[in-house]
C-alpha positions as a printed Julia matrix, in Angstrom:
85×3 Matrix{Float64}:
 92.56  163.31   88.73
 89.58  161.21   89.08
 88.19  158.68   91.98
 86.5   156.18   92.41
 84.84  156.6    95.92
 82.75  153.76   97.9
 80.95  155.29  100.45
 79.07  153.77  103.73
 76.22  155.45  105.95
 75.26  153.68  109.09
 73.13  154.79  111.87
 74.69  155.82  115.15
 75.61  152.09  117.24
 73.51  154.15  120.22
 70.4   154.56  118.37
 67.39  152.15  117.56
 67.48  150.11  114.02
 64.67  148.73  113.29
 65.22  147.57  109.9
 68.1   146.14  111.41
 66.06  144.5   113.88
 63.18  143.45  111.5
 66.08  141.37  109.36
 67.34  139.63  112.66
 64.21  138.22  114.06
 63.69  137.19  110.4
 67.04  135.26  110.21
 65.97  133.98  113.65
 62.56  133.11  112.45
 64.24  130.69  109.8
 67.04  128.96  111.66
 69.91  131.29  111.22
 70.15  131.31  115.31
 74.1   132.29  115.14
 73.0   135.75  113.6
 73.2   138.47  115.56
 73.19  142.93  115.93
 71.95  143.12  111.82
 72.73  147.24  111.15
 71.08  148.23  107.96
 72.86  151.16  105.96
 73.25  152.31  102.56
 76.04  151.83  100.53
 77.04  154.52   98.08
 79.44  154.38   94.73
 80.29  157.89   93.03
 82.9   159.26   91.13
 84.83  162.29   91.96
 87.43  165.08   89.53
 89.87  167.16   91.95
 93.56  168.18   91.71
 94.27  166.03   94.53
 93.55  162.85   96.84
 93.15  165.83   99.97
 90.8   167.65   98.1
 89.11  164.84   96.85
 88.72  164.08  100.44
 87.28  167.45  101.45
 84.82  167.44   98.93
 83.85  164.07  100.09
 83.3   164.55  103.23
 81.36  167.38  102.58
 78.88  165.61  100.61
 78.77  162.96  102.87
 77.82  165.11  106.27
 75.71  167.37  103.8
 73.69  165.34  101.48
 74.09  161.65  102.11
 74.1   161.17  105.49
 72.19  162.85  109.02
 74.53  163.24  111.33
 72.36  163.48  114.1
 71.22  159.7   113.66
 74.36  158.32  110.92
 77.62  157.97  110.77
 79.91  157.09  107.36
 82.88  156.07  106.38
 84.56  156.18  102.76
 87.19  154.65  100.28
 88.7   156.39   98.23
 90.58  155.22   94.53
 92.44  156.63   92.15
 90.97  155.58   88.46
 94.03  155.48   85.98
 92.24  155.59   82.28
C-alpha cells in the first residue's frame, strides 16, 4: 500500500518564535492590526510503501521524532492518505 502523508512541525506553544514574531510586527507594521500569535513551522509532503495504515503510522512517526522534527523545541502532527493508482 502506498500514502500520501502531509506532515506539520511546529515549535513547542511554551517556547520563543521569533520568526513568528518577526512576521507579526511586520503584519502590524502594515495595517493588518487584527493579526495576532504568527507560529512559523514547516510543512512536509512525502510518500510512504507499508503493508498497512498502522505501520505506515509507525514508520511515520519515527521519522518525524527522528529526522524532521526536535522534540526538545517542536512538536508535529500528520495526515495520512491512502493513494489508489
Amino acid at each position: 500500500m502506498k500514502f500520501l502523508v502531509e506532515i506539520n512541525v511546529m515549535p513547542l506553544k511554551a517556547l520563543l518564535d521569533p520568526q513568528g514574531k518577526a512576521v507579526n510586527a511586520t503584519l502590524h507594521g502594515i495595517g493588518y492590526k487584527e493579526v495576532a500569535n504568527v507560529r512559523i513551522g514547516k510543512h512536509i509532503n512525502l510518500e510512504i510503501e507499508a503493508p498497512s495504515r498502522e505501520v505506515a503510522m509507525e514508520k511515520v512517526t519515527e521519522i518525524c521524532s527522528k529526522v524532521l522534527s526536535n522534540p526538545v523545541m517542536e512538536g508535529y502532527d500528520f495526515k495520512l492518505t491512502e493513494v489508489t493508482d
